[in-house]
Backbone of each chain as ProteinMPNN parsed JSONL, in Angstrom:
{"seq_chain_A": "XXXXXXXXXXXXXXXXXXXXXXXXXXXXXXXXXXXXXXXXXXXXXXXXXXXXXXXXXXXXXXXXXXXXXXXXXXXXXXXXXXXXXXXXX", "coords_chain_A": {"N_chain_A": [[12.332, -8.564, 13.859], [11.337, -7.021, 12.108], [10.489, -9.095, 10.503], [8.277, -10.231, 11.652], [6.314, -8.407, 11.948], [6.014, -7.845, 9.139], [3.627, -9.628, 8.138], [1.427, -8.441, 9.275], [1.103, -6.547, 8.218], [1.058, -6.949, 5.648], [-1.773, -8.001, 6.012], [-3.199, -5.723, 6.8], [-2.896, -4.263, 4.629], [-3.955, -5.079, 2.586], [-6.419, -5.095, 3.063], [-7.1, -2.781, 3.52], [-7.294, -2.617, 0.313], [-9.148, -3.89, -0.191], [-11.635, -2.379, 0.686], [-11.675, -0.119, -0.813], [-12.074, -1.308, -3.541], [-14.69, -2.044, -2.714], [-16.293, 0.204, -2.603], [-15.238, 1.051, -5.227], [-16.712, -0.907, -6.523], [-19.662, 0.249, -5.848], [-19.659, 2.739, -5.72], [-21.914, 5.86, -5.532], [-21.704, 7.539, -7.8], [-19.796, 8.784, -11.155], [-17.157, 9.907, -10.61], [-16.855, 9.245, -7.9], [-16.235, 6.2, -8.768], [-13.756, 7.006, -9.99], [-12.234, 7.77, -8.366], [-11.906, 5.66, -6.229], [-10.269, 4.106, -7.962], [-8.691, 5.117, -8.114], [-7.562, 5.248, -5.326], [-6.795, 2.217, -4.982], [-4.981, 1.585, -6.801], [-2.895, 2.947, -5.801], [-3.397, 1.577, -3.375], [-1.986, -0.85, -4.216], [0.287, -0.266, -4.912], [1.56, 0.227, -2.697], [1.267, -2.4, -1.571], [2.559, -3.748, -3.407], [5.662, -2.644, -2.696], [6.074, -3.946, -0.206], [5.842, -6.773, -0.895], [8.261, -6.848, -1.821], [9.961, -5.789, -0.089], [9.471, -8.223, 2.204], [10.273, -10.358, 0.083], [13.073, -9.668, -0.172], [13.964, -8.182, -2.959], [14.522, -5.992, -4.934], [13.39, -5.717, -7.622], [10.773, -5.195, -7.754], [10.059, -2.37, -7.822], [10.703, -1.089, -10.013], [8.202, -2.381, -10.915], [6.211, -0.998, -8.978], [7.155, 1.648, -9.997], [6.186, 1.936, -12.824], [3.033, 0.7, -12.09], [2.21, 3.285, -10.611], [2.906, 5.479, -12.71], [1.06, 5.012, -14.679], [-1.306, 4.493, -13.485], [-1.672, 7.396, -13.025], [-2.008, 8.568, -15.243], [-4.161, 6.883, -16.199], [-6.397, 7.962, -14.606], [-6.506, 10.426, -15.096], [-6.937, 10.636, -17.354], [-9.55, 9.846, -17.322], [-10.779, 11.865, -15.894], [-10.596, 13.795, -17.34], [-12.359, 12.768, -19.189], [-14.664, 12.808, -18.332], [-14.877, 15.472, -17.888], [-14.999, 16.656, -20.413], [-15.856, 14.889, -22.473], [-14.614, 14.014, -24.147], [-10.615, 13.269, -24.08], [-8.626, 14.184, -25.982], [-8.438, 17.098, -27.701]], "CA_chain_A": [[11.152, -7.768, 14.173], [10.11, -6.616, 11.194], [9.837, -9.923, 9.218], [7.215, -10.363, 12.379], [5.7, -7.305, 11.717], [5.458, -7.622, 7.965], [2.69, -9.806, 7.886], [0.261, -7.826, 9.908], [1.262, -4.867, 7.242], [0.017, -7.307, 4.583], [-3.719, -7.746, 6.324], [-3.864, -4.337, 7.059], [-2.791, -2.699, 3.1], [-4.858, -6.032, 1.295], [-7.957, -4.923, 3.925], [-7.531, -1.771, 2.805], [-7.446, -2.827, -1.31], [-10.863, -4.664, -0.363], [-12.495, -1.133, 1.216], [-11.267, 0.672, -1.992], [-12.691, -2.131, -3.815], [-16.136, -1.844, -2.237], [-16.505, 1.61, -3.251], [-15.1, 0.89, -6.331], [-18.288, -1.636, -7.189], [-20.56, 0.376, -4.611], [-19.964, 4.595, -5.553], [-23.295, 6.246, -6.475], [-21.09, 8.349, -9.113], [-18.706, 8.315, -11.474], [-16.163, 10.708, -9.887], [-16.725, 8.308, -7.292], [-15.664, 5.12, -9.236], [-12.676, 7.325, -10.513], [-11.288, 8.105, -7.214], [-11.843, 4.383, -5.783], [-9.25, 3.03, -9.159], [-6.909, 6.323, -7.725], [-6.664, 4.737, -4.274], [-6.867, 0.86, -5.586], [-3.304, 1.64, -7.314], [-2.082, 3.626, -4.906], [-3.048, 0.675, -2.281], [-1.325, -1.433, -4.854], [1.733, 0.353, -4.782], [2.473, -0.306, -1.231], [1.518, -3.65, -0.926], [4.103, -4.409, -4.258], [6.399, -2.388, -1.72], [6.068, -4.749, 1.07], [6.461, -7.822, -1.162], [9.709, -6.488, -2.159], [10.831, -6.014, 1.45], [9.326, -9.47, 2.361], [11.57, -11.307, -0.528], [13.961, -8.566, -0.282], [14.095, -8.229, -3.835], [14.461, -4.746, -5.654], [12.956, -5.681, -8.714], [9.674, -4.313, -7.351], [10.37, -1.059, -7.567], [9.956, -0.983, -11.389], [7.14, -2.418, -11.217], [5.951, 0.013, -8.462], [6.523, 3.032, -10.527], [5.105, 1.614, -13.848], [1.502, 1.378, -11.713], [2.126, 4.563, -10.569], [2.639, 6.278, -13.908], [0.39, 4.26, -15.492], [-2.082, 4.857, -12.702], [-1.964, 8.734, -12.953], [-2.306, 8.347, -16.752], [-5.449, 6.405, -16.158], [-7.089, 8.885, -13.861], [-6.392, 12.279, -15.982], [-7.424, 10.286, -19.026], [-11.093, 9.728, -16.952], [-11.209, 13.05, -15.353], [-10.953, 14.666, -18.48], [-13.183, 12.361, -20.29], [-15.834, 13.369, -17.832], [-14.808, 17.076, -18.352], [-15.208, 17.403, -21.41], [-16.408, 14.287, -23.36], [-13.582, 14.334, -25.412], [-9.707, 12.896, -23.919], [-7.769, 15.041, -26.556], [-9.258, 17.551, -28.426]], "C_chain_A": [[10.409, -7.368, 12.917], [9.409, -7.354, 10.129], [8.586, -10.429, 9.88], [5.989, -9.228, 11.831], [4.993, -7.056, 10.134], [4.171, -7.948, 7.444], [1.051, -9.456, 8.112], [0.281, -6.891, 8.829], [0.712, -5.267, 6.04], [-1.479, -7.369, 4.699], [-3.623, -6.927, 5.767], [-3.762, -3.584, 5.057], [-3.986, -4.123, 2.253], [-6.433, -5.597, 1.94], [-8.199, -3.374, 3.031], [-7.788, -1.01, 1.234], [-8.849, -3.097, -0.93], [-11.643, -3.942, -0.229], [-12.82, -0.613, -0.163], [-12.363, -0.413, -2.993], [-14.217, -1.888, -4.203], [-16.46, -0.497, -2.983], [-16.589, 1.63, -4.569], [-16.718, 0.112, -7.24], [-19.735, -0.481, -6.436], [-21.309, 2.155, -5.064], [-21.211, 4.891, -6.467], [-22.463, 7.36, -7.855], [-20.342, 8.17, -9.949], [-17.296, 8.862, -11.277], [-15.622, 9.797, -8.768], [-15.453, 7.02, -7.35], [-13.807, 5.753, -9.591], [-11.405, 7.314, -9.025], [-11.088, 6.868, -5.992], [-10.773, 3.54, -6.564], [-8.208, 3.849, -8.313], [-6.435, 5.232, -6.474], [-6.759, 3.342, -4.218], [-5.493, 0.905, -6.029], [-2.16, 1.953, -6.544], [-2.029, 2.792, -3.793], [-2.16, -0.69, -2.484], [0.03, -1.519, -4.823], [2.254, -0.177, -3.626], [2.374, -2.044, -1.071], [2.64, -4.533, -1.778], [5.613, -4.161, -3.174], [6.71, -3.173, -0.906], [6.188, -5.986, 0.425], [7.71, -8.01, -1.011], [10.887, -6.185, -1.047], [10.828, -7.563, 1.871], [10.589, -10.055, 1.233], [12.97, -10.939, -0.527], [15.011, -9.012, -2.049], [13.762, -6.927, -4.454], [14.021, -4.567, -6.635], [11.55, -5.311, -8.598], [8.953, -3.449, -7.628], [9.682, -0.852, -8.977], [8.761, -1.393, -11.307], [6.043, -1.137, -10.708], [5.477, 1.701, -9.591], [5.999, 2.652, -11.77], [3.798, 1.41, -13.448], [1.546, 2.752, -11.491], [2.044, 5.813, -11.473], [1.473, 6.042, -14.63], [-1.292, 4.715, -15.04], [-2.945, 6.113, -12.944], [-2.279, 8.863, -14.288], [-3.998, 8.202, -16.809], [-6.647, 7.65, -15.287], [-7.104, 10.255, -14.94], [-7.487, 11.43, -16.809], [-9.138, 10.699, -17.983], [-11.69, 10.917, -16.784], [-11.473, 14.029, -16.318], [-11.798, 14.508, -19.63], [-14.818, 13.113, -19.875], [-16.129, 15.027, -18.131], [-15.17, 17.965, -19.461], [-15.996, 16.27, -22.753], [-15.989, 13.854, -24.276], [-11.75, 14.065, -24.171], [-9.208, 14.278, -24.347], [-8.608, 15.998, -27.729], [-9.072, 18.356, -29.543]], "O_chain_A": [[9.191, -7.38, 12.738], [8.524, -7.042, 9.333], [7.757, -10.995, 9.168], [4.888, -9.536, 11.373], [3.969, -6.43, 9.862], [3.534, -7.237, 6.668], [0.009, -9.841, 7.582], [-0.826, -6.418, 8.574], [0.051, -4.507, 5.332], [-2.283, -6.968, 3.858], [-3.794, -6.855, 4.55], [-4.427, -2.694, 4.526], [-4.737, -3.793, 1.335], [-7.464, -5.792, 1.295], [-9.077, -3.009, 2.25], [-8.145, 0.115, 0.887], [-9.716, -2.404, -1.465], [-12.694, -4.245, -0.793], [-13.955, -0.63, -0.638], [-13.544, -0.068, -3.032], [-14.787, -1.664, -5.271], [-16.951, -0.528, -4.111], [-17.573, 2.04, -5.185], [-17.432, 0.511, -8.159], [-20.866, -0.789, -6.81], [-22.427, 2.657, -4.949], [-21.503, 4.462, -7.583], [-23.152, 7.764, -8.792], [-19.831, 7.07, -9.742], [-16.337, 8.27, -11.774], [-14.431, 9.547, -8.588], [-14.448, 6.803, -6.673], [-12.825, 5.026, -9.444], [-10.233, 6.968, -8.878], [-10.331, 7.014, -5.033], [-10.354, 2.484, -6.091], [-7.136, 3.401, -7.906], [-5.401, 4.563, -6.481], [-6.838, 3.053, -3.024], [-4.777, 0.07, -5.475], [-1.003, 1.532, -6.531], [-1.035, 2.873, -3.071], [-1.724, -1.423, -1.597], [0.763, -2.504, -4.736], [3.235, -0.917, -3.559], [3.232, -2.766, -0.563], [3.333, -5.471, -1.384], [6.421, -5.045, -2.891], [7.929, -3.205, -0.745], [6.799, -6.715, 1.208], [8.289, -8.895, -0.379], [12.114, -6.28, -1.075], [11.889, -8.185, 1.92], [11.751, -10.144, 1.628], [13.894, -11.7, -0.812], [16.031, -9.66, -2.279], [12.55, -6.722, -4.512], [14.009, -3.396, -7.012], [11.096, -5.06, -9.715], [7.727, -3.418, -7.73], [8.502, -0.548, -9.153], [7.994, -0.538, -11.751], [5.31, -0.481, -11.449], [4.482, 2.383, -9.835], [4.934, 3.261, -11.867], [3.016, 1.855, -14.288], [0.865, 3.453, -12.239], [1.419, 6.847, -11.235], [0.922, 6.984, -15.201], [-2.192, 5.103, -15.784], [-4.169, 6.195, -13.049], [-3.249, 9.619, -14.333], [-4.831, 8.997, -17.245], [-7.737, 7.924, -15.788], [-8.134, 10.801, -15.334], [-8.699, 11.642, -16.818], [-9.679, 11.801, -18.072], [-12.786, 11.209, -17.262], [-12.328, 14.912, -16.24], [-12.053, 15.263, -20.568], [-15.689, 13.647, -20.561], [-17.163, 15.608, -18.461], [-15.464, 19.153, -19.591], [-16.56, 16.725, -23.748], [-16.618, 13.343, -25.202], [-11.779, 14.914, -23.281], [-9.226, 15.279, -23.632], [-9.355, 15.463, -28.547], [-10.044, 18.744, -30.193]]}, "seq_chain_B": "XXXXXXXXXXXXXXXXXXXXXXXXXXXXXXXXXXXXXXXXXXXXXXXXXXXXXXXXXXXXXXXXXXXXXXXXXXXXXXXXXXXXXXXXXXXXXXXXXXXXXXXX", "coords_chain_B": {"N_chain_B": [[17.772, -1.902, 17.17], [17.601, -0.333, 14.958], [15.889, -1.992, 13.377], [13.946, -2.359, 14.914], [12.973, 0.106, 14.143], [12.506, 0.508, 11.34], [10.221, -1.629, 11.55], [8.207, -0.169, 12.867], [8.437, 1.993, 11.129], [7.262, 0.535, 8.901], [4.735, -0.844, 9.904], [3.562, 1.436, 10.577], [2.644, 2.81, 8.029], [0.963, 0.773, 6.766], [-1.337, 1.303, 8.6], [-1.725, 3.763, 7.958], [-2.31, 3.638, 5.078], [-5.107, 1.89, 5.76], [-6.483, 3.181, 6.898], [-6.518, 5.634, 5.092], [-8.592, 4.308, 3.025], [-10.623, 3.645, 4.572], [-11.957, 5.687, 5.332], [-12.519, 6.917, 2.593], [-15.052, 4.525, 2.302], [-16.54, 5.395, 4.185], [-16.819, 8.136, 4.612], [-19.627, 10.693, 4.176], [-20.316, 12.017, 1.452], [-18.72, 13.146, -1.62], [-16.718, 14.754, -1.968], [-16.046, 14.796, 0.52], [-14.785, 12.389, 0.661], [-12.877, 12.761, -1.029], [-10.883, 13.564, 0.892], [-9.797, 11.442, 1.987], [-8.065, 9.339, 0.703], [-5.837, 10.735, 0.537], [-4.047, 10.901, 2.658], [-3.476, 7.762, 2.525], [-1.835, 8.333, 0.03], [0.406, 10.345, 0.637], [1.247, 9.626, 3.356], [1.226, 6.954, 4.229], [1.818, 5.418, 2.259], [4.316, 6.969, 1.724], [5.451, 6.087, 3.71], [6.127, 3.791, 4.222], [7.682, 3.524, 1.546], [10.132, 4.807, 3.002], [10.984, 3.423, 4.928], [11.399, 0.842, 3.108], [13.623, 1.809, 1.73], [15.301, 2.131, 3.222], [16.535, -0.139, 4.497], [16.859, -1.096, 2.103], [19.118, 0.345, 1.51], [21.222, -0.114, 3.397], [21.226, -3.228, 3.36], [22.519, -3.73, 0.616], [24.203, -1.866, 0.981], [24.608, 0.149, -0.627], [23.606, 3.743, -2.154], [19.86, 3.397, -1.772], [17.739, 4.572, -4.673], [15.532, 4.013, -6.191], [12.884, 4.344, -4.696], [12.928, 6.482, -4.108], [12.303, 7.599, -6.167], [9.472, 6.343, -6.565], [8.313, 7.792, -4.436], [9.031, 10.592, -5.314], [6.896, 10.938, -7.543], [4.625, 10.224, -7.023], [3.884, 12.55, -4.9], [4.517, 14.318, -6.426], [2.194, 14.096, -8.742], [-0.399, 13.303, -6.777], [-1.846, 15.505, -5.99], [-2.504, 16.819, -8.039], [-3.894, 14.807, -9.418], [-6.253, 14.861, -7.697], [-7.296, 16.89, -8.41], [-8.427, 17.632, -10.482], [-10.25, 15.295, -10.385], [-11.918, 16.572, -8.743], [-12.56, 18.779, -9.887], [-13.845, 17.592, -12.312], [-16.109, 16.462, -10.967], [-17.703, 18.565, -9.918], [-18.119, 19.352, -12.336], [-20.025, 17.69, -13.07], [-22.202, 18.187, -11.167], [-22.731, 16.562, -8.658], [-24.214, 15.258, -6.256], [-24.356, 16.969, -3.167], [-23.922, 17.253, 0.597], [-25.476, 18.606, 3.337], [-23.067, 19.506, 5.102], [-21.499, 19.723, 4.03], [-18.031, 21.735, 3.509], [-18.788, 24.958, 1.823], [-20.682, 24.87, 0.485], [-22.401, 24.797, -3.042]], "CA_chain_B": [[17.384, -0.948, 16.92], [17.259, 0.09, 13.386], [15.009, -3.171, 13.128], [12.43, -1.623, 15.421], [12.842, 1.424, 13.586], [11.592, 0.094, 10.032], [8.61, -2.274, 11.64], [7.49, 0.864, 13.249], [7.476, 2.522, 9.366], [5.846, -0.05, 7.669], [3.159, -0.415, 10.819], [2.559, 3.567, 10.494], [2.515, 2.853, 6.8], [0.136, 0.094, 6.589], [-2.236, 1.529, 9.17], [-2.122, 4.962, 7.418], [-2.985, 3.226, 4.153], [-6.577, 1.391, 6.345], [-7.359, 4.554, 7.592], [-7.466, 6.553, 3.913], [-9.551, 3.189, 2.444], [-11.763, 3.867, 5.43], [-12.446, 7.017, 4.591], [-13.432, 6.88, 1.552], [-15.74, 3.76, 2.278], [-17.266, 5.506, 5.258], [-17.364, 9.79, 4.548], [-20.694, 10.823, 3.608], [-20.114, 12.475, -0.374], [-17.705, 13.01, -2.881], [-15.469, 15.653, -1.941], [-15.357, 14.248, 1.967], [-14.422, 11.16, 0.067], [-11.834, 12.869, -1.727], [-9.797, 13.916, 1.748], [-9.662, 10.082, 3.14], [-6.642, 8.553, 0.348], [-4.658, 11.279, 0.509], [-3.704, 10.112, 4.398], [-2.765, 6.854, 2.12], [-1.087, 8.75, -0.57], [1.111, 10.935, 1.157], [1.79, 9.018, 4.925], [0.87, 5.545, 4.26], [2.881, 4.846, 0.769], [5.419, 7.338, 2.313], [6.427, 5.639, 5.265], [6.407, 2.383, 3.993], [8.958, 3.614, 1.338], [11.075, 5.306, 3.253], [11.463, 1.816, 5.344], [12.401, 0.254, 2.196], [14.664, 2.64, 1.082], [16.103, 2.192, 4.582], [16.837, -1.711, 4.292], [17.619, -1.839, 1.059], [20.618, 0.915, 1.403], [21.902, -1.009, 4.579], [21.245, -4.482, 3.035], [23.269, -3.841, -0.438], [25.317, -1.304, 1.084], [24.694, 1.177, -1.905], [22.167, 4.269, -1.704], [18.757, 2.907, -2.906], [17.209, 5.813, -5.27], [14.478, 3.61, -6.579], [12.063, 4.937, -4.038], [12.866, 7.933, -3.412], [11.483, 8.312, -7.28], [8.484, 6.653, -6.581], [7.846, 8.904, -4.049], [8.625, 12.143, -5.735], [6.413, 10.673, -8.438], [3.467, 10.304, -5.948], [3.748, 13.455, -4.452], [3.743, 15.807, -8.072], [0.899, 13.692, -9.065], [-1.358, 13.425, -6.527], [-2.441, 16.941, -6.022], [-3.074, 17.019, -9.741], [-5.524, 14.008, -10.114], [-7.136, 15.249, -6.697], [-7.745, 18.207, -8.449], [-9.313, 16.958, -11.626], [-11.107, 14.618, -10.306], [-13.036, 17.237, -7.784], [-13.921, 19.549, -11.312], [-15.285, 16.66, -12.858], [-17.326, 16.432, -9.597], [-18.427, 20.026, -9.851], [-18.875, 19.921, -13.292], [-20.893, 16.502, -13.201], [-22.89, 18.702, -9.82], [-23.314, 15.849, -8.039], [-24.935, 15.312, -4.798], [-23.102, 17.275, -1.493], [-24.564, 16.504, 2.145], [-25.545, 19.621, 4.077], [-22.661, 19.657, 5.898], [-20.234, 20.2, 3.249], [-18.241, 23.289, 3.517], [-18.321, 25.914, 1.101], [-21.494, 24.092, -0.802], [-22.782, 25.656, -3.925]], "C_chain_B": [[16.656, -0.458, 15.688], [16.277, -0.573, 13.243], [13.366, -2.836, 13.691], [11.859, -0.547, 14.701], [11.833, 1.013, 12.055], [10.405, -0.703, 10.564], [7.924, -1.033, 12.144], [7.113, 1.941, 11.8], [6.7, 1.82, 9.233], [4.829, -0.32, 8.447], [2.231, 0.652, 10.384], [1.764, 3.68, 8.957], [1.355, 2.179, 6.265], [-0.899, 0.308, 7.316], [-2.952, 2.929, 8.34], [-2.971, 4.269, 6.031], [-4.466, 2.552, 4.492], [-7.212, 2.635, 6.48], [-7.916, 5.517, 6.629], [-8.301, 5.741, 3.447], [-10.616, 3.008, 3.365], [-12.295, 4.95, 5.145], [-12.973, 6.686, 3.42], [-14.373, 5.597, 1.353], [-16.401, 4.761, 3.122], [-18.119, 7.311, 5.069], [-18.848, 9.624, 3.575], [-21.16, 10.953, 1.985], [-18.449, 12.615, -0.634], [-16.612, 13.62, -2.496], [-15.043, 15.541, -0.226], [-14.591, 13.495, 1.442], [-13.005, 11.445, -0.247], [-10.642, 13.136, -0.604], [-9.158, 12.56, 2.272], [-8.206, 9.3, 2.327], [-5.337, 9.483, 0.023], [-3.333, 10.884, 1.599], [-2.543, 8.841, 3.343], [-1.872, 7.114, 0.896], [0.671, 9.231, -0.171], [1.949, 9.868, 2.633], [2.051, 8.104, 4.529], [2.092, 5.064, 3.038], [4.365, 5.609, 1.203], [6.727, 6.578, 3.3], [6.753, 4.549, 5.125], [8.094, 2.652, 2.951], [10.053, 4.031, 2.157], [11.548, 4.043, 3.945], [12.385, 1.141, 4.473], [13.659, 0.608, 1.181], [15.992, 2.34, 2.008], [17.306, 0.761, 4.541], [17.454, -2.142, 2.977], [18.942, -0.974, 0.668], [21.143, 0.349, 2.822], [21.921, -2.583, 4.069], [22.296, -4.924, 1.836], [24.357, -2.544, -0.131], [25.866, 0.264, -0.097], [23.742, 2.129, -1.917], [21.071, 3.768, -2.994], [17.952, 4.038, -3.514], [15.873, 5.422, -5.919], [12.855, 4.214, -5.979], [11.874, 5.569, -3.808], [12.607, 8.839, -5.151], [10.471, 7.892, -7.592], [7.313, 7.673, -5.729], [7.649, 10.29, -4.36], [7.468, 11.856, -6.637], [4.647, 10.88, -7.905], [2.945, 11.313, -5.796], [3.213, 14.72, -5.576], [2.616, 15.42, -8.253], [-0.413, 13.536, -8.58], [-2.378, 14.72, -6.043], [-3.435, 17.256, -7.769], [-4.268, 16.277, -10.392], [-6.718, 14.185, -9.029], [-8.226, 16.17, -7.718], [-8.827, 18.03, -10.036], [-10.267, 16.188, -11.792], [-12.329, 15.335, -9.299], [-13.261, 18.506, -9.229], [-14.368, 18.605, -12.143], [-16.31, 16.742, -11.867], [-18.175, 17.188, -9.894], [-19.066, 20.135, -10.813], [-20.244, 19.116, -13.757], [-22.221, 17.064, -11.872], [-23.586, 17.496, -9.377], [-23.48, 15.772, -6.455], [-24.197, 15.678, -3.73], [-24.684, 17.41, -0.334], [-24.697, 18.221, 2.525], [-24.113, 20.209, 4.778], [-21.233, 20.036, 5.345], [-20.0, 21.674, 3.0], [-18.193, 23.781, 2.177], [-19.459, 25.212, -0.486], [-22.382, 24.95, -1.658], [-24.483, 25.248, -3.827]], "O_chain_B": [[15.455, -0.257, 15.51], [15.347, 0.149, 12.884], [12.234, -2.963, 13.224], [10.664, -0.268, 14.6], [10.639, 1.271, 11.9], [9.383, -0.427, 9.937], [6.798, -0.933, 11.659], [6.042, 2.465, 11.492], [5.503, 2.083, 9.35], [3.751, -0.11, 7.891], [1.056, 0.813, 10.054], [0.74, 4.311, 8.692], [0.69, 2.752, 5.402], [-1.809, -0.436, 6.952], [-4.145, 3.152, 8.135], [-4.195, 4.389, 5.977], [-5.207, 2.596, 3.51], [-8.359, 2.949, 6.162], [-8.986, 6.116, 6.732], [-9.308, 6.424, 3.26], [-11.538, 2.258, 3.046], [-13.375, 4.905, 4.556], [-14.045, 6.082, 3.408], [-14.613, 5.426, 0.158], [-17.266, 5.174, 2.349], [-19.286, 7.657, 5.252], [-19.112, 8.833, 2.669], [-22.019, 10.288, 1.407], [-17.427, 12.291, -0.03], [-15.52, 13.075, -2.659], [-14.022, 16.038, 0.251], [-13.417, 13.793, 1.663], [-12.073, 10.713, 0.086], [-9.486, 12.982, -0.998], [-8.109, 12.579, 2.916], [-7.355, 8.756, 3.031], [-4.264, 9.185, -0.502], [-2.139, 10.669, 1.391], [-1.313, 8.887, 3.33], [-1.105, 6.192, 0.616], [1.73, 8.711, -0.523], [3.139, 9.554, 2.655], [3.253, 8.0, 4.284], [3.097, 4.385, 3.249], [5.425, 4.998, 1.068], [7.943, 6.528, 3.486], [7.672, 4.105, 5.813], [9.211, 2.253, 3.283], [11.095, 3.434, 1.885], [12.596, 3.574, 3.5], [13.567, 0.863, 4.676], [14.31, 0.013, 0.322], [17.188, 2.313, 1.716], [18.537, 0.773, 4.556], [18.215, -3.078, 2.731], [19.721, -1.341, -0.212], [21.861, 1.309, 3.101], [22.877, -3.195, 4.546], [22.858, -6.019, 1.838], [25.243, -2.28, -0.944], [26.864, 0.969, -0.247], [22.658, 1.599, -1.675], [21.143, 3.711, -4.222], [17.324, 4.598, -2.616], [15.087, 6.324, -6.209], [11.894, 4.453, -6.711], [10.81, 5.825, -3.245], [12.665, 10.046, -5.385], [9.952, 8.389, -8.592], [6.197, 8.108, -6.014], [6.73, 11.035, -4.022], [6.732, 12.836, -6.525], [3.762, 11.568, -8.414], [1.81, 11.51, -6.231], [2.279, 15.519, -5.651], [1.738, 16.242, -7.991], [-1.414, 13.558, -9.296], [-3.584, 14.624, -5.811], [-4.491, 17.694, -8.225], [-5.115, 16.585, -11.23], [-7.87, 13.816, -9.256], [-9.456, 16.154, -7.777], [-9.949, 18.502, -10.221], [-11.024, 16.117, -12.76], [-13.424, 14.807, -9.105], [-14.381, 19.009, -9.324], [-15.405, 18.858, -12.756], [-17.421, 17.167, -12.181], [-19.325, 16.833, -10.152], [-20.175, 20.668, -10.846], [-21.174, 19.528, -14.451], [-23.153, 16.28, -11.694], [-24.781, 17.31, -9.603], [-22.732, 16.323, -5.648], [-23.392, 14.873, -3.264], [-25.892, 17.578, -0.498], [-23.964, 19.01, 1.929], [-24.089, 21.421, 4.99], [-20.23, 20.466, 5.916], [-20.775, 22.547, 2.609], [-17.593, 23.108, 1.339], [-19.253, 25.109, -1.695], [-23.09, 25.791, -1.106], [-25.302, 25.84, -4.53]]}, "name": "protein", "num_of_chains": 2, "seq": "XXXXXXXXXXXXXXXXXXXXXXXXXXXXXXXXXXXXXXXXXXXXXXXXXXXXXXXXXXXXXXXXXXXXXXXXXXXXXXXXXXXXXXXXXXXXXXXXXXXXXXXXXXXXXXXXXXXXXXXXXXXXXXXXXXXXXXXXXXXXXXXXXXXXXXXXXXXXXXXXXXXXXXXXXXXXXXXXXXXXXXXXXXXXXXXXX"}
């Protein structure tokens, strides 16, 4: 059942990279653009997830949380570039 | 059983994740925008791990902890870049819709 099931779970999380996407090229702002990369990684995340069930292979995982750190890294860094104009100050 | 049990995560998981990437294609401004990938933060990336947390401590027989630290990882963090990324917003005062509450 669920190796049936898996591939509908790939549409549905790669449909929802392509939305993110859109936005991503599309947002009239740049708060916008910032928060289209947030959920681009974060739609990333799961669909590495669901490889890693599909091959059933655990080596994934690392990768998983290296976007995820990496991810949240990338976002502060922006949010604070916008904030202030200045990263580290 | 069990088998139904995980396609029914990663379903919930992979629908939750359409539904925040709809959102934020579809809400009107910025800070609607900002409520639509939390859905895929929290639920969507949730439920899918917990599936594979599920399968892969029944498959190797050993508890899998891998996931259950990208999830805490998730969870501290996304409140935090929510929140940074809606005072850039504010401080950048960009465009809110009538309909937004609590609009300056």
């Amino acid at each position: 059942m669920l190796m049936t099931v898996l591939p509908f779970a790939f549409a549905l999380v790669s449909l929802a990279l392509l939305l993110s996407f859109v936005r991503l090229v599309k947002g009239p702002d740049v708060p916008d653009r910032i928060l289209a990369l947030d959920t681009l990684y974060i739609n990333a995340i799961a669909l590495l997830i669901l490889l890693g069930l599909y091959l059933g292979s655990s080596l994934y995982f690392e990768a998983a949380l290296l976007i995820a750190v990496m991810g949240f890294v990338g976002t502060v860094a922006l949010s604070k570039y916008l904030l202030r104009g200045d990263i580290m100050e | 059983m069990l088998d139904y049990i995980l396609a029914a995560l990663v379903l919930i998981g992979a629908v939750f994740t359409l539904v925040g990437s709809i959102g934020l294609l579809k809400l009107p401004d910025f800070f609607m925008r900002l409520h639509g990938p939390t859905k895929a933060t929290t639920l969507g990336v949730g439920a899918i791990l917990v599936a594979s947390a599920l399968y892969f401590s029944l498959a190797t027989e050993q508890i899998s902890t891998h996931e259950i630290l990208v999830t805490l990882f998730l969870f501290i963090t996304a409140p935090v870049s929510a929140h940074l990324m809606a005072k850039a917003a504010l401080h950048l005062k960009i465009k809110q819709v009538e309909r937004t509450q609590n609009k300056r």
